[in-house]
N, CA, C, O and CB atoms as a CASP TS submission, in Angstrom:
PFRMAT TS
TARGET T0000
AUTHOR 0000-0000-0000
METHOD Language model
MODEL 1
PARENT N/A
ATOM      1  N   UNK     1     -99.973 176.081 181.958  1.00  0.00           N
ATOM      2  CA  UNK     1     -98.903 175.854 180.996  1.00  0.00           C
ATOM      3  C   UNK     1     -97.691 175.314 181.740  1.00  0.00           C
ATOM      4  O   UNK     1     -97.407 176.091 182.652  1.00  0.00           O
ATOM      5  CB  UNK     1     -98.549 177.160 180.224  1.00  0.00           C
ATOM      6  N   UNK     2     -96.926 174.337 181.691  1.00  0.00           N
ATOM      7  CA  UNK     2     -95.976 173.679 181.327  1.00  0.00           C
ATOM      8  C   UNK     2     -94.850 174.242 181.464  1.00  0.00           C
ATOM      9  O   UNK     2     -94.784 175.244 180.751  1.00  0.00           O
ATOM     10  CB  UNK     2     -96.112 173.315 180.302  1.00  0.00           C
ATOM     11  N   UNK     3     -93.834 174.031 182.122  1.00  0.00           N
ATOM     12  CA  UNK     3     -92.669 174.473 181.957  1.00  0.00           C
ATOM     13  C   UNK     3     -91.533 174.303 180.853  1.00  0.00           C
ATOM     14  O   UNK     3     -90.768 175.049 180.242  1.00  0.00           O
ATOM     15  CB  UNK     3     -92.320 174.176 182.868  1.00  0.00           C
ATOM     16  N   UNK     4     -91.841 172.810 180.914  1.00  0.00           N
ATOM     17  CA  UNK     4     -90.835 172.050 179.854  1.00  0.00           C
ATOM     18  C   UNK     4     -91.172 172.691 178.669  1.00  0.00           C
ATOM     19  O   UNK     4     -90.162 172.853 177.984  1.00  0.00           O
ATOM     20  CB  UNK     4     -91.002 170.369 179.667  1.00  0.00           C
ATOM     21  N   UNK     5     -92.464 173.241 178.001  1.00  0.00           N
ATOM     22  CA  UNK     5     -92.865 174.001 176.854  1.00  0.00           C
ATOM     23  C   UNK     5     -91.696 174.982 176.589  1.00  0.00           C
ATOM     24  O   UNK     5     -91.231 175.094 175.455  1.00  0.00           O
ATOM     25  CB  UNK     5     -94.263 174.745 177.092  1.00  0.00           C
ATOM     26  N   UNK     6     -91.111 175.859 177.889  1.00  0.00           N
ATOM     27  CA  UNK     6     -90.338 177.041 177.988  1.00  0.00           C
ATOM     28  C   UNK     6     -89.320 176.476 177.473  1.00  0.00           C
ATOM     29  O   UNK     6     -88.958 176.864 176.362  1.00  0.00           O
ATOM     30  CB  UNK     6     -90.127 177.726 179.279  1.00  0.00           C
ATOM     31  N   UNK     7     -88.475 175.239 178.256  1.00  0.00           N
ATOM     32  CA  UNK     7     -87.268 174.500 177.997  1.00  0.00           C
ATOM     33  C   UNK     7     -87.234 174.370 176.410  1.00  0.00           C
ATOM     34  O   UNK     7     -86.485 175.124 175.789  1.00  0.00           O
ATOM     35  CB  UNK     7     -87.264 173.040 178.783  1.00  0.00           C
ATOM     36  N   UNK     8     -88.055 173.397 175.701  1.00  0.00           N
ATOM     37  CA  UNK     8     -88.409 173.337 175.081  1.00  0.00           C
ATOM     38  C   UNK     8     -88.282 174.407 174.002  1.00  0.00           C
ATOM     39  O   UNK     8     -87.548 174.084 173.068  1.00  0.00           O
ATOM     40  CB  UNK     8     -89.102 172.993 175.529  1.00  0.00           C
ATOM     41  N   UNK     9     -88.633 175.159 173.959  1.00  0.00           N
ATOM     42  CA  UNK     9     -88.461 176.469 173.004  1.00  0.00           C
ATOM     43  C   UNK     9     -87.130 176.886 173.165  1.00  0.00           C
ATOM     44  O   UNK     9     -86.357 176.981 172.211  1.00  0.00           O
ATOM     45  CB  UNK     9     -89.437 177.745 173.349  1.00  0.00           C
ATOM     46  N   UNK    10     -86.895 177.081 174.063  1.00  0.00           N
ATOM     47  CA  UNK    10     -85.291 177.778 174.637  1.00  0.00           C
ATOM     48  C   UNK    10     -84.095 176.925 173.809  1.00  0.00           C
ATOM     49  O   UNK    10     -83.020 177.377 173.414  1.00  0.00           O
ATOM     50  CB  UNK    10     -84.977 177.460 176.693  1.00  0.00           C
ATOM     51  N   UNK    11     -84.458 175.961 173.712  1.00  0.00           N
ATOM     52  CA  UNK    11     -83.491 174.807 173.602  1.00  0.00           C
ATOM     53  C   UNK    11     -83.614 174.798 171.857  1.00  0.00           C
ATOM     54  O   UNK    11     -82.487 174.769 171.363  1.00  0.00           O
ATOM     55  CB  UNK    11     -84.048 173.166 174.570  1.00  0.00           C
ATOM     56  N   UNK    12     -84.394 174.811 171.129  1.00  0.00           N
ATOM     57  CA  UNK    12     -84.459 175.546 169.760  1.00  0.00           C
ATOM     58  C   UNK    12     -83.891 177.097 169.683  1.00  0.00           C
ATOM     59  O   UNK    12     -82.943 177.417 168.966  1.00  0.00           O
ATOM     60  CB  UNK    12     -86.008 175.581 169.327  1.00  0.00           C
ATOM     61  N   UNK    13     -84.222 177.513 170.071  1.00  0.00           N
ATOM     62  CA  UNK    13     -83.578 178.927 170.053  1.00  0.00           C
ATOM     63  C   UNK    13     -82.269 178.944 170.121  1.00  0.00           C
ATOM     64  O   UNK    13     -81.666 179.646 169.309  1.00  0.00           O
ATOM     65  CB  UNK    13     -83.977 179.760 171.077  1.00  0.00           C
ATOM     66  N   UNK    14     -81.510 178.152 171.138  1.00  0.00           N
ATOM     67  CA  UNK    14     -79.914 177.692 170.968  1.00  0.00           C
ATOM     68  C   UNK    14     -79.594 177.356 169.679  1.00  0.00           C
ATOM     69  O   UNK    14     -78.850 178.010 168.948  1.00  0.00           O
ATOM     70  CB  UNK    14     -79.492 176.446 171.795  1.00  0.00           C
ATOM     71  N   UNK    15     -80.225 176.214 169.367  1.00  0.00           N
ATOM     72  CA  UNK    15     -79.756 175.139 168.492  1.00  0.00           C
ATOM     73  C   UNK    15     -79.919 175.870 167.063  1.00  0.00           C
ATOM     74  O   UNK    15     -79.129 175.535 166.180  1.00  0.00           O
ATOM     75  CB  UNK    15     -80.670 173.660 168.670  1.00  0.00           C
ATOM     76  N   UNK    16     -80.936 176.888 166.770  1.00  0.00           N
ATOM     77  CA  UNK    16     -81.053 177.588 166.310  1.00  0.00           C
ATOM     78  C   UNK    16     -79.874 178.838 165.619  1.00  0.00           C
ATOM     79  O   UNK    16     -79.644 179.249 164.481  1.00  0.00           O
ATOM     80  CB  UNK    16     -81.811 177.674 166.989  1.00  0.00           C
ATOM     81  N   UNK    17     -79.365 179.113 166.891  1.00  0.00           N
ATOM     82  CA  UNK    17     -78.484 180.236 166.963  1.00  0.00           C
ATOM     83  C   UNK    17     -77.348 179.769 166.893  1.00  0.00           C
ATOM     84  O   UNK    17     -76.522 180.576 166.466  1.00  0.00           O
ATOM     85  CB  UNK    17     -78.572 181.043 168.024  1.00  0.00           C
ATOM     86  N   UNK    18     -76.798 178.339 167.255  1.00  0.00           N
ATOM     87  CA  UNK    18     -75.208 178.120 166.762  1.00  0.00           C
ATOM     88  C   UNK    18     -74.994 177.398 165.480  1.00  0.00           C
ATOM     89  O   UNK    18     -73.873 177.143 165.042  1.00  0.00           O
ATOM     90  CB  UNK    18     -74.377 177.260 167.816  1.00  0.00           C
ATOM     91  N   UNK    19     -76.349 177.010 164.769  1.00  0.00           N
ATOM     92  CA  UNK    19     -76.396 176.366 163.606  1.00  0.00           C
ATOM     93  C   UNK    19     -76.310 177.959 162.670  1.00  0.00           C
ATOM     94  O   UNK    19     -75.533 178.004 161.716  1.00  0.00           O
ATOM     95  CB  UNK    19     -77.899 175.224 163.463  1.00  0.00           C
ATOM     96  N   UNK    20     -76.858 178.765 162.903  1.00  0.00           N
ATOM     97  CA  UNK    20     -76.964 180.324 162.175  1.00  0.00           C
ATOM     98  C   UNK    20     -75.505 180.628 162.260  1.00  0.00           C
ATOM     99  O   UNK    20     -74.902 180.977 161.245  1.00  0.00           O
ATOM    100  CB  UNK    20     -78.020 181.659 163.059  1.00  0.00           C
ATOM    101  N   UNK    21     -74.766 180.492 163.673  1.00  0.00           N
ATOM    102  CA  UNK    21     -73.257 180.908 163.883  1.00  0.00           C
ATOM    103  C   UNK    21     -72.471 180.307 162.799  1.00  0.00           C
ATOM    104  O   UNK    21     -71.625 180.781 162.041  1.00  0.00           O
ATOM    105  CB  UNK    21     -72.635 180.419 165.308  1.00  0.00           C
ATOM    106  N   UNK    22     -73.167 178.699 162.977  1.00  0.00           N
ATOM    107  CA  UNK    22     -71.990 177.846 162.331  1.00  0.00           C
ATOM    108  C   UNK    22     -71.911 178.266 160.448  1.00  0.00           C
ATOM    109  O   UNK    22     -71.128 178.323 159.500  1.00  0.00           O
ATOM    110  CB  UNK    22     -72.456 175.873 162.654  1.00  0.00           C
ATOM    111  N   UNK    23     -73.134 178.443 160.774  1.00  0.00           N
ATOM    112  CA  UNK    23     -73.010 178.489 158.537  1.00  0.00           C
ATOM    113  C   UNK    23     -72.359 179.658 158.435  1.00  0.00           C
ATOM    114  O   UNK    23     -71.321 179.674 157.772  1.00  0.00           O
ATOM    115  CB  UNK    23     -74.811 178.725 157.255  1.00  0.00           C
ATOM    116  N   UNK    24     -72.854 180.917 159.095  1.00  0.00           N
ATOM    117  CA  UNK    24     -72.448 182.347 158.681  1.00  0.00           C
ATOM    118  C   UNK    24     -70.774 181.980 158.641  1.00  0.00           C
ATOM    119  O   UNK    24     -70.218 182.116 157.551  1.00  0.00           O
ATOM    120  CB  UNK    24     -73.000 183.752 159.949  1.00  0.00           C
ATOM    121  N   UNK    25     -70.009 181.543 159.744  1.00  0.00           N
ATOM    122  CA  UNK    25     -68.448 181.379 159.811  1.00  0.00           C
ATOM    123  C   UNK    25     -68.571 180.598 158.438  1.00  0.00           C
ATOM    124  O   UNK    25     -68.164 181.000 157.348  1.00  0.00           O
ATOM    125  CB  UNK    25     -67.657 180.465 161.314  1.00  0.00           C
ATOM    126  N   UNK    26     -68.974 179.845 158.608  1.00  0.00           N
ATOM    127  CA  UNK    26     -68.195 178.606 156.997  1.00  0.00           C
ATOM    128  C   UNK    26     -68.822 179.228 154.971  1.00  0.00           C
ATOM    129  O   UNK    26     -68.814 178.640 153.890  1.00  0.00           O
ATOM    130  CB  UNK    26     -69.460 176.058 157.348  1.00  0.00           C
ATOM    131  N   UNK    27     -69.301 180.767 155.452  1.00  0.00           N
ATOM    132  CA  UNK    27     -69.743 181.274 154.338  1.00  0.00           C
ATOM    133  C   UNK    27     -70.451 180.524 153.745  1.00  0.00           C
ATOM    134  O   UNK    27     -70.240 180.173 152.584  1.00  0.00           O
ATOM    135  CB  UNK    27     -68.949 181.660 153.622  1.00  0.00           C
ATOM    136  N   UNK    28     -71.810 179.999 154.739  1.00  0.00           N
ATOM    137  CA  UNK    28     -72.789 179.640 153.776  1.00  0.00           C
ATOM    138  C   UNK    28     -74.366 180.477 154.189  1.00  0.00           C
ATOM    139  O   UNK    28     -75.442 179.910 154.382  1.00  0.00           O
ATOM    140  CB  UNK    28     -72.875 177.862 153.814  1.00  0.00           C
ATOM    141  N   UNK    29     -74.059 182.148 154.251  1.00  0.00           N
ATOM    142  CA  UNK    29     -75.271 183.097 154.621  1.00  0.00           C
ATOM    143  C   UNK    29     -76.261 183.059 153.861  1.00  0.00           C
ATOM    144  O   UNK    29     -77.084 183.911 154.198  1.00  0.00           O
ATOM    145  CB  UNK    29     -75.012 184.408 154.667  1.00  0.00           C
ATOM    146  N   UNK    30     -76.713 182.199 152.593  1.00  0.00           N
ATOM    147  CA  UNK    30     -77.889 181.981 151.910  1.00  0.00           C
ATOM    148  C   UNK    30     -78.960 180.843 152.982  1.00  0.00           C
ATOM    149  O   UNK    30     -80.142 181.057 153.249  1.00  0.00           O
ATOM    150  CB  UNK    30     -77.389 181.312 150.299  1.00  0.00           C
ATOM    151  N   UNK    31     -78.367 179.984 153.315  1.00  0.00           N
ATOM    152  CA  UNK    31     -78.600 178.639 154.436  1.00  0.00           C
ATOM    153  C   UNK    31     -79.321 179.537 155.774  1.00  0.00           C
ATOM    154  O   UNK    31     -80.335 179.204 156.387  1.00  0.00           O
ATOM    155  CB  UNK    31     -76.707 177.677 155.037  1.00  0.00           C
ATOM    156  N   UNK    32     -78.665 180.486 155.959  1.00  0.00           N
ATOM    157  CA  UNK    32     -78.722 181.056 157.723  1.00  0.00           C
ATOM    158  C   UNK    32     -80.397 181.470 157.692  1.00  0.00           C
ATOM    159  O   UNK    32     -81.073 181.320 158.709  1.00  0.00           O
ATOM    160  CB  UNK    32     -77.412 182.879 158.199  1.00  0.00           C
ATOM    161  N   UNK    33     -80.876 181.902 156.666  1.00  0.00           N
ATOM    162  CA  UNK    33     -82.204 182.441 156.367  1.00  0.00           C
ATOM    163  C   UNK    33     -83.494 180.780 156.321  1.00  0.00           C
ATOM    164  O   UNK    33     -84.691 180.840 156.599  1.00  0.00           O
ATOM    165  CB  UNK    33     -81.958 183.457 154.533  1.00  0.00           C
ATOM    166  N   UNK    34     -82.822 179.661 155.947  1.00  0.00           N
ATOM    167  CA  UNK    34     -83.895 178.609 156.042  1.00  0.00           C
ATOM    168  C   UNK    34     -83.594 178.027 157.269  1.00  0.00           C
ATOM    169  O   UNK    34     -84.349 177.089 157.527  1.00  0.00           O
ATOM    170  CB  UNK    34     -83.946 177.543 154.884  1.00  0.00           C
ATOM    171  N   UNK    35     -82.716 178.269 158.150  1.00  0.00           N
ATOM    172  CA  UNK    35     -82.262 177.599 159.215  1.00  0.00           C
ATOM    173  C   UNK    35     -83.228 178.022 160.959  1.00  0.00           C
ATOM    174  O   UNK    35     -83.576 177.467 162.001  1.00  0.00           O
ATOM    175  CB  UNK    35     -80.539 178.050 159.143  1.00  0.00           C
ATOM    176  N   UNK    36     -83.278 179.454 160.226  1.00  0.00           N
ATOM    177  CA  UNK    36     -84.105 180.689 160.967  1.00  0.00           C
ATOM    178  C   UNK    36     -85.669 180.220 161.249  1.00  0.00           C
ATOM    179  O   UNK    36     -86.289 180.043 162.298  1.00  0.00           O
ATOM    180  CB  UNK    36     -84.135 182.185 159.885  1.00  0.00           C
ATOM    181  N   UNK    37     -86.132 180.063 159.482  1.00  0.00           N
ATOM    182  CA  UNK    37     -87.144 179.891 159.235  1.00  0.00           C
ATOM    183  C   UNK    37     -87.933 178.543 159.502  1.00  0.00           C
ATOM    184  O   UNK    37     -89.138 178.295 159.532  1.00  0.00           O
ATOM    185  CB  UNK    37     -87.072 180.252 158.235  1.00  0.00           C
ATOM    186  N   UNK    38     -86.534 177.584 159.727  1.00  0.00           N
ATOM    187  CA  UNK    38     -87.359 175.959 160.089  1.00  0.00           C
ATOM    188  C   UNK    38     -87.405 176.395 161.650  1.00  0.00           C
ATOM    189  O   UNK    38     -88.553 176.490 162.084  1.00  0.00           O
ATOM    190  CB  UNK    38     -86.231 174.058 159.704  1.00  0.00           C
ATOM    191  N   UNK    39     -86.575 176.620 162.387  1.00  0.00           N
ATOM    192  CA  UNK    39     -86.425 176.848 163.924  1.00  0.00           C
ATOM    193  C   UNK    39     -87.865 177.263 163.914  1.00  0.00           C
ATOM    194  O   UNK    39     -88.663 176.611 164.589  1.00  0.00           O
ATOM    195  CB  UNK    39     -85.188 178.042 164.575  1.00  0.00           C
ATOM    196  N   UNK    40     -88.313 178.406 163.128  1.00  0.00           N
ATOM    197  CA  UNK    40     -89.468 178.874 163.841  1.00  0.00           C
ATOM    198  C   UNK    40     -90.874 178.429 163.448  1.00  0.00           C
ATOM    199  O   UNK    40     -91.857 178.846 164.060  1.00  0.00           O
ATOM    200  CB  UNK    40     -89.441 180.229 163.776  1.00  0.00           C
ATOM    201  N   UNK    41     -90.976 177.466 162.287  1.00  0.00           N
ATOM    202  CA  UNK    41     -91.847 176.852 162.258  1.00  0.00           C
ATOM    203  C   UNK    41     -92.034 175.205 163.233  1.00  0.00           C
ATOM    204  O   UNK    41     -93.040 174.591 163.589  1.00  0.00           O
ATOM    205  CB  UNK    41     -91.864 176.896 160.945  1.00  0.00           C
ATOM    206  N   UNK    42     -90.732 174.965 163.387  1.00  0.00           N
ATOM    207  CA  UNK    42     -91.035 173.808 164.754  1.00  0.00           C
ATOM    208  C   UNK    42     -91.116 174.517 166.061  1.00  0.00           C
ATOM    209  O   UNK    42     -90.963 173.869 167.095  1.00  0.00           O
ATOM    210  CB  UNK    42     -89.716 172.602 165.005  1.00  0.00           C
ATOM    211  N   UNK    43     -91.397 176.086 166.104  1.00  0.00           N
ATOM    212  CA  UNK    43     -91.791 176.572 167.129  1.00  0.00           C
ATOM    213  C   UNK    43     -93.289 176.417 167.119  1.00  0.00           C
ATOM    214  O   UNK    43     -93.913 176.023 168.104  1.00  0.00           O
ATOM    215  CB  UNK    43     -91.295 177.829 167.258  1.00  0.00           C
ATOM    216  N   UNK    44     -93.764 176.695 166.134  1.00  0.00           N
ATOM    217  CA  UNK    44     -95.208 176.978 166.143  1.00  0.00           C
ATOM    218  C   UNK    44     -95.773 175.288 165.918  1.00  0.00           C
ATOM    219  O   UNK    44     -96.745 174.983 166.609  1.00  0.00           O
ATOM    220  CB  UNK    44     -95.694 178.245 164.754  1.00  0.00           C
ATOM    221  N   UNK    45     -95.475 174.724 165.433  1.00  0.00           N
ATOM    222  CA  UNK    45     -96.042 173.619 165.836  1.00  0.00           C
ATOM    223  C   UNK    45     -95.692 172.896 166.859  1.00  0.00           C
ATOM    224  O   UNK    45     -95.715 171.665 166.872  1.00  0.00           O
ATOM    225  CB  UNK    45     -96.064 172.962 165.048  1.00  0.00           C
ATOM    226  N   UNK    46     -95.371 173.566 167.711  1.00  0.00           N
ATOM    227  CA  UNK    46     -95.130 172.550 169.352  1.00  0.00           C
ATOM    228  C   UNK    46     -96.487 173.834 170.061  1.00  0.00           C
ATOM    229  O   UNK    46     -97.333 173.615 170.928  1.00  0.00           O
ATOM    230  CB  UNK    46     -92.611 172.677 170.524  1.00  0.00           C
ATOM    231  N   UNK    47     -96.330 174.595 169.600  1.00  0.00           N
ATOM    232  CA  UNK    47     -97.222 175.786 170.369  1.00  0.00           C
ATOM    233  C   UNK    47     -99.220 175.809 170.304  1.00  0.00           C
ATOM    234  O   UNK    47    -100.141 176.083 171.074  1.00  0.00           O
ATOM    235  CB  UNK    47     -96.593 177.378 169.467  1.00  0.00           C
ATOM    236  N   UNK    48     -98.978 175.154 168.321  1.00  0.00           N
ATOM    237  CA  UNK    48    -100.089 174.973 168.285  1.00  0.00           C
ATOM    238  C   UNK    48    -101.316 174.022 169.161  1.00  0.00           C
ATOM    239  O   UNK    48    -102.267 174.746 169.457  1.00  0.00           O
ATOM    240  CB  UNK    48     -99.945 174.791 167.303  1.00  0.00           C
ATOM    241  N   UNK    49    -101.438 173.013 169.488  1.00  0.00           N
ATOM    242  CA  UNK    49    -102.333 172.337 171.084  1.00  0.00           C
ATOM    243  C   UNK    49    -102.606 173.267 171.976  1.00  0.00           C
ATOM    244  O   UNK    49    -103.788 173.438 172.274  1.00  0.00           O
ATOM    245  CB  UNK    49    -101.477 171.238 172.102  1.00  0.00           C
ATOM    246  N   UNK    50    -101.416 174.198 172.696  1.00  0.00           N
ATOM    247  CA  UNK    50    -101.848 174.888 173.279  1.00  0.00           C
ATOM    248  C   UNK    50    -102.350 176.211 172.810  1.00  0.00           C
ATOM    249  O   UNK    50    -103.200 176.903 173.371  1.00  0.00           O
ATOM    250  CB  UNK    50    -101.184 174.854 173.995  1.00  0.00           C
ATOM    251  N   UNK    51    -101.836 176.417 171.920  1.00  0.00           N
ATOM    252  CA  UNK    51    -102.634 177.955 171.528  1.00  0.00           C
ATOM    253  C   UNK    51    -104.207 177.570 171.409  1.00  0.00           C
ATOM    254  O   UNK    51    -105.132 178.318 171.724  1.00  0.00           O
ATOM    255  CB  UNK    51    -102.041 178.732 169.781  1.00  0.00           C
ATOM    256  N   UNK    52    -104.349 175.990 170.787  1.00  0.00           N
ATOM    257  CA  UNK    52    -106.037 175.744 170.793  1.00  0.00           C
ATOM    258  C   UNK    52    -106.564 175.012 172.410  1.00  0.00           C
ATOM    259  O   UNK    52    -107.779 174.943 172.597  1.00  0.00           O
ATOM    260  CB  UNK    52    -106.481 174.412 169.278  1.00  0.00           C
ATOM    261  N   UNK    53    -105.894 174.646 173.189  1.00  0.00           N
ATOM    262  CA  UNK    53    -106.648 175.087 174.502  1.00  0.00           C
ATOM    263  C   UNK    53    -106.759 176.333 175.107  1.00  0.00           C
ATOM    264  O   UNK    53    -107.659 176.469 175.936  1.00  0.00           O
ATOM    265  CB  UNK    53    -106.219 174.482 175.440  1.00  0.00           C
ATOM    266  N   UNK    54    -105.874 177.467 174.809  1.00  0.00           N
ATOM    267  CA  UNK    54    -106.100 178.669 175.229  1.00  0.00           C
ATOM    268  C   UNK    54    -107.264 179.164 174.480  1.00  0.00           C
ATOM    269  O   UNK    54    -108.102 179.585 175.278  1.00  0.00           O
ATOM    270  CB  UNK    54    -104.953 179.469 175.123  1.00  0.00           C
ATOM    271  N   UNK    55    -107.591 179.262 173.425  1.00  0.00           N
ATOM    272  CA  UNK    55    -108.730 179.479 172.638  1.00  0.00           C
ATOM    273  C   UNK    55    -110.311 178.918 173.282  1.00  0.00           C
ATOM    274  O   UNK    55    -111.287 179.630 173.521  1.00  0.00           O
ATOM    275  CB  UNK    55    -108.346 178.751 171.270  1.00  0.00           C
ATOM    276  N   UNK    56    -110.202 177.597 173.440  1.00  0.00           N
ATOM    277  CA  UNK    56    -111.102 176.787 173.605  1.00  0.00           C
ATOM    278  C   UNK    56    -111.444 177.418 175.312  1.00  0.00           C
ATOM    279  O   UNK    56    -112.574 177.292 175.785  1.00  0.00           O
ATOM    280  CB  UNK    56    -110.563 175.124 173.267  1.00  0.00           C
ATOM    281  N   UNK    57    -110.316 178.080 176.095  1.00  0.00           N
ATOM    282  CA  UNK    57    -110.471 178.189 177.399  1.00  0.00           C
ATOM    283  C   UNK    57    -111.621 179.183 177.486  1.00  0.00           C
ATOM    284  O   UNK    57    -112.711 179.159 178.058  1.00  0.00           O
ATOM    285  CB  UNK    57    -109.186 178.579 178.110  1.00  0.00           C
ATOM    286  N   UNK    58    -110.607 180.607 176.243  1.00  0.00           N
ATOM    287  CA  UNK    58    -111.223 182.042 176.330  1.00  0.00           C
ATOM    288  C   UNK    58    -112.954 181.855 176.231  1.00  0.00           C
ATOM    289  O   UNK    58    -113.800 182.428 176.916  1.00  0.00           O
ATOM    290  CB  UNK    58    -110.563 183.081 174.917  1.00  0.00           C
ATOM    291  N   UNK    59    -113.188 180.680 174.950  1.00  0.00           N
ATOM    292  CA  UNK    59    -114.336 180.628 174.782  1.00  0.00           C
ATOM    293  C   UNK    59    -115.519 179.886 175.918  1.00  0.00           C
ATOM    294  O   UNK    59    -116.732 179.799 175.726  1.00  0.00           O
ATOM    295  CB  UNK    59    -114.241 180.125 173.612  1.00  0.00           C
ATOM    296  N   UNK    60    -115.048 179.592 176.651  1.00  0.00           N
ATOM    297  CA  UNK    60    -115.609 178.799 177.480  1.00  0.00           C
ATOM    298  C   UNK    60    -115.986 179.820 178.868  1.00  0.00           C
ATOM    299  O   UNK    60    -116.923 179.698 179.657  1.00  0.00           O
ATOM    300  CB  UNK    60    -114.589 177.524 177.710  1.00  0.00           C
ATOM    301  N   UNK    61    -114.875 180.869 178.837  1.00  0.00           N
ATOM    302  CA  UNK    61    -115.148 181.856 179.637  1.00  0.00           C
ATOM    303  C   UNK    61    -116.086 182.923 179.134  1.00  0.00           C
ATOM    304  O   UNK    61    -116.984 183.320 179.878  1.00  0.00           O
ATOM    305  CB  UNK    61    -114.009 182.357 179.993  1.00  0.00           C
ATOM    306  N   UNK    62    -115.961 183.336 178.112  1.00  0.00           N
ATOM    307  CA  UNK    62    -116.992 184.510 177.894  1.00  0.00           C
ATOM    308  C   UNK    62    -118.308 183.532 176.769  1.00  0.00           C
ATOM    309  O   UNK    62    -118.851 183.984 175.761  1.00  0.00           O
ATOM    310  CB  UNK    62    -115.972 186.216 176.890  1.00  0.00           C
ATOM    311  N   UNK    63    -118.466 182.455 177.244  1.00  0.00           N
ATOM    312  CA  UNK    63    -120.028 181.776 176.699  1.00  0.00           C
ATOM    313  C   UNK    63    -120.181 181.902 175.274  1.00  0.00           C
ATOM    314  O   UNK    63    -121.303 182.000 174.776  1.00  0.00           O
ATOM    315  CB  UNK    63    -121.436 182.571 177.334  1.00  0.00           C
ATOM    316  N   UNK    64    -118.786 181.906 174.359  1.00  0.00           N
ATOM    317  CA  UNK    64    -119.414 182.061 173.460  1.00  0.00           C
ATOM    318  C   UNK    64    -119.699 181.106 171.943  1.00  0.00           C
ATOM    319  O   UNK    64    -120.473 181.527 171.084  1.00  0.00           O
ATOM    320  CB  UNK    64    -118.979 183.073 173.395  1.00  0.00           C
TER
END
């Protein structure tokens, strides 16, 4: 695995967290809940490739 993957995530997780900062200050806390929820679905699809080579690995190790 990749480092830049780490960067990568980290760097959503920011962008994440001052976009959550920014609405909550400007009273828009209905927003902070889809803002959360997109962050973490462009988590999982950067994750997904590798979650299916880790899969494809496990299986390759125990023959099955």
């Amino acid at each position: 695995m990749d480092v830049d993957i780490l960067f990568k995530i980290a760097a959503v997780g920011i962008i994440v967290a001052i976009l959550n900062q920014v609405l909550i200050r400007s009273g828009r806390d209905e927003y902070t809940m889809i803002t959360t929820l997109a962050g973490l679905i462009i988590v999982l699809m950067m994750l997904i490739p590798h979650l299916t080579e880790l899969f494809s690995y496990i299986k390759s190790v125990f023959d099955l």
